[in-house]
C-alpha positions as CSV (number, residue, x, y, z in Angstrom):
1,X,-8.3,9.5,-39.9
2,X,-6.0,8.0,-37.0
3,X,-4.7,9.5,-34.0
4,X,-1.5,8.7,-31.6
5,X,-1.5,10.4,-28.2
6,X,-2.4,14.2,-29.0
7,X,-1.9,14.0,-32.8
8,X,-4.8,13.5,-35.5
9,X,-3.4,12.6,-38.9
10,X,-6.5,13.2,-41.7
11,X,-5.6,12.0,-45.0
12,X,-7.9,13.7,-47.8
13,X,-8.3,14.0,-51.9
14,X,-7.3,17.6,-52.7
15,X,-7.9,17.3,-56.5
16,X,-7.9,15.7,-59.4
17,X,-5.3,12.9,-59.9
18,X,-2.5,13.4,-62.5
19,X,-1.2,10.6,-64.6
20,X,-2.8,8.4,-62.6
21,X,-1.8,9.2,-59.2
22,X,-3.9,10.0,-56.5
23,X,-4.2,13.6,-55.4
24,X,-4.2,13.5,-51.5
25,X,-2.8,15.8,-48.6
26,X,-2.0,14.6,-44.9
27,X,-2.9,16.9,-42.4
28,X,-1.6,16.1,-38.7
29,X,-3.8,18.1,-36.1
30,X,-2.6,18.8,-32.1
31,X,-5.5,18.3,-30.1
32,X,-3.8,19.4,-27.5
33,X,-6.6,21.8,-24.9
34,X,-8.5,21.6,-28.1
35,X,-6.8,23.7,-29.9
36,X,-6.9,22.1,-33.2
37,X,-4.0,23.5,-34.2
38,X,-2.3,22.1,-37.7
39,X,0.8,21.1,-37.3
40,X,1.7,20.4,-41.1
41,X,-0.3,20.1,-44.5
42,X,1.5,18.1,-46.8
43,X,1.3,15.8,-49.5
44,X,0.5,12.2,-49.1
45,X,2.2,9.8,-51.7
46,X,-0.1,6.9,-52.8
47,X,1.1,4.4,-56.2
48,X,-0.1,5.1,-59.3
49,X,-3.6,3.6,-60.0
50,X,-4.3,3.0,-56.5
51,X,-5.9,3.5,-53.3
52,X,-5.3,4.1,-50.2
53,X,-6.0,0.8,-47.8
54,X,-4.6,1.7,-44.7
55,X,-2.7,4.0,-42.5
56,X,-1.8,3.8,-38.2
57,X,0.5,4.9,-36.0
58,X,3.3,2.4,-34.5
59,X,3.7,2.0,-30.5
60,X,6.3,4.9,-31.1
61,X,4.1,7.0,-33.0
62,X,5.8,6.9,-36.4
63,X,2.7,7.3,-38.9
64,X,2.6,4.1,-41.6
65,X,0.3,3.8,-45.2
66,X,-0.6,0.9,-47.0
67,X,-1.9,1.0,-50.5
68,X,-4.2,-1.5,-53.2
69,X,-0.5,-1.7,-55.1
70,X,0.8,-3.1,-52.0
71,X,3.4,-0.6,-50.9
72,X,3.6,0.2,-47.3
73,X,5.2,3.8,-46.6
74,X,6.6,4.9,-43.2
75,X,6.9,9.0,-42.5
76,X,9.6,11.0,-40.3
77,X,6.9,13.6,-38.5
């Protein structure tokens, strides 16, 4: 989990992996008046074989994963 202003971003397993890669979703919640509203539920792309290491928010709120292969992924939210 990691948060940015009035965004939550969860990353969980949703299943099994296949071929190796990880099964995960990214959820991005708006705590906003605590509404807990979900914004999106999407998948999450880890490498094959790997886990997941890290994952933040820039100053400008653009959400950021780091995995055990090495690759760092930036999303467009």
């Amino acid at each position: 989990m990691v948060g940015y202003e009035s965004l939550l971003a969860v990353v969980y397993h949703s299943g099994p992996g296949i071929f190796g890669f990880p099964q995960m979703r990214l959820k991005m919640i708006n705590m906003v008046n605590r509404d807990y509203r979900v914004l999106f539920d999407i998948e999450f792309p880890v490498s094959r074989d790997s886990n997941l290491i890290w994952m933040g928010f820039s100053e400008e709120g653009q959400l950021f994963s780091f995995d055990s292969e090495g690759v760092m992924r930036a999303f467009a939210i």
